[in-house]
C-alpha positions, -999 to 999 in steps of 0.1 A, spaced: 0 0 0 13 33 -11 20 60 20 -4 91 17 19 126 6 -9 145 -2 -20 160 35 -53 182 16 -46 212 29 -65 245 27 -51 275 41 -70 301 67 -50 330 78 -61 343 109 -60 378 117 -52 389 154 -73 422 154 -81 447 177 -120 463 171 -142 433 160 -167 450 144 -146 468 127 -128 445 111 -163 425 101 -173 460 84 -138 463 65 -144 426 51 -180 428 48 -170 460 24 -148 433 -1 -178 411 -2 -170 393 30 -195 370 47 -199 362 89 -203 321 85 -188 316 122 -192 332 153 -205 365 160 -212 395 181 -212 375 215 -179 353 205 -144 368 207 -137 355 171 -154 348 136 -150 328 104 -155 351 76 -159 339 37 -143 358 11 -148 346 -23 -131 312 -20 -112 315 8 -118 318 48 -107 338 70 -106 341 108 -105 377 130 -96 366 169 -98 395 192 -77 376 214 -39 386 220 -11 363 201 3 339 220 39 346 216 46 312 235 31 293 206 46 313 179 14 337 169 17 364 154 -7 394 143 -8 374 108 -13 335 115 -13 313 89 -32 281 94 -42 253 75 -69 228 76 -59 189 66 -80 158 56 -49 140 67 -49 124 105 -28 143 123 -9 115 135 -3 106 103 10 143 89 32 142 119 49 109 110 51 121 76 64 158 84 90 139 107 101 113 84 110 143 59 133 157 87 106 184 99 97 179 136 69 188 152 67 218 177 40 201 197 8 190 193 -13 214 207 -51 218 214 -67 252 204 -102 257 226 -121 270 185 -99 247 163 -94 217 184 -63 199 182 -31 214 162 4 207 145 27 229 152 53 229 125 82 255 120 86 264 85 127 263 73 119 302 75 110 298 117 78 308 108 49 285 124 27 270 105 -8 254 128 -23 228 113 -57 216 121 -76 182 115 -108 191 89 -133 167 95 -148 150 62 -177 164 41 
């Protein structure tokens, strides 16, 4: 049986912001749509054309490697498995970490030492 290289990843940057609302307005403007969250959360999933994108009013967690600009991907890949894989390549794993919206993450540093969070997407 062949091994899986192909982890189906779909990237969602998530933007650390500092006025909600105002950032939903500025997106809203470029055609953005609310399809997550909302006034009474602390973060939202917004749909621009084809891609997503995440506001968190919630500081960056230096510790973790956030930054104001986070990008994060989505996989159909276990995450066991993309962990194996990303190790086998000679790319460790951070940690595995557990986000309380996202559930449980990768954390891989990028040859750049930028960090990459990588979240299971579940099927359909």
């Amino acid at each position: 049986m062949a091994t899986r290289t192909d982890p189906g990843l779909l990237l969602r940057p998530m933007l650390h912001v500092d006025d909600l609302a105002a950032s939903i307005a500025f997106y809203r403007m470029l055609g953005g749509e609310v399809i997550h969250g909302g006034d009474d959360t602390d973060w939202v999933l917004m749909q621009l054309g084809t891609i997503q994108i995440g506001l968190v009013t919630r500081p960056p967690d230096r510790d973790r490697g956030e930054d104001t600009v986070e990008l994060t991907f989505d996989t159909s890949m276990p995450l066991p498995e993309l962990e194996s894989h990303l190790q086998r390549a000679g790319f460790p794993v951070g940690e595995v970490g557990h986000d309380r919206d996202f559930g449980d993450q990768l954390l891989v540093r990028t040859p750049e030492g930028l960090t990459l969070k990588i979240s299971r997407r579940e099927p359909g």
